[in-house]
Residue, then its C-alpha position, 0 to 999 in steps of 0.5 A: x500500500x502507499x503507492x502512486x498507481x496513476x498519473x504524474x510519478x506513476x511508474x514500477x516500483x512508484x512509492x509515496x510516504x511520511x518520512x517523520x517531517x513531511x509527505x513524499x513521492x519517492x519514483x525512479x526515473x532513469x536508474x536513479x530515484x526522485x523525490x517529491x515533497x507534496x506540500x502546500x507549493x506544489x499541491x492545490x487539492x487532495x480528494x479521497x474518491x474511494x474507500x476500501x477494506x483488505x482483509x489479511x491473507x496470513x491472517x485469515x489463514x491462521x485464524x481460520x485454521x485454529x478456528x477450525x481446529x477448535x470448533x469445526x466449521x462454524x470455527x474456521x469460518x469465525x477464524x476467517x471473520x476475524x481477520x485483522x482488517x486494514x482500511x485503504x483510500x484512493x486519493x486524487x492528488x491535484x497539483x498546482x501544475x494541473x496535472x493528477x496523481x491517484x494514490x492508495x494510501x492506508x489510514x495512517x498516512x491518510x491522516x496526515x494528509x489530513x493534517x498537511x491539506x484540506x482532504x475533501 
């Protein structure tokens, strides 16, 4: 998660982060990588334009296999339905520049884009 999956610094291996002080896109652009700080000069908008849920594959697996083991069927299946959950968010990311960056961010880093911009 925390990735540029379209527009302006989509590209393989396209990352976008809180280093401890600010928000960054971190890309590769020829052999070398590049990074961006989004902040206030260069951002005019950030929207969230989608909200999701990932459910943990190891996880699910672990927890319905003790459920299972413990309780049968109903157990594995209230294994799976316990799953720990992490929440995501596409984010269209306007620039001053005119152009659009989407994001996929968890929650953590949605908050502080939160912090940094007015998140319509």
């Amino acid at each position: 998660m925390n990735n540029i999956i379209g527009g302006k610094y989509h590209r393989e291996g396209s990352g976008i982060a809180w280093n401890g002080h600010k928000i960054v896109v971190v890309y590769l652009k020829g052999f070398r990588f590049k990074e961006v700080t989004l902040n206030k000069e260069n951002v005019e908008e950030v929207r969230i334009i989608d909200r999701g849920v990932n459910l943990s594959l190891g996880s699910s697996i672990g927890r319905g296999l003790v459920g299972g083991a413990l309780l049968g069927g109903v157990g594995a299946l209230g294994g799976i339905l316990t799953a720990k959950r992490k929440e995501s968010f596409t984010l269209e990311i306007k620039y001053k520049d005119g152009e659009k960056s989407l994001a996929l961010v968890d929650e953590l880093l949605l908050r502080r884009f939160i912090t940094e911009f007015e998140v319509i």
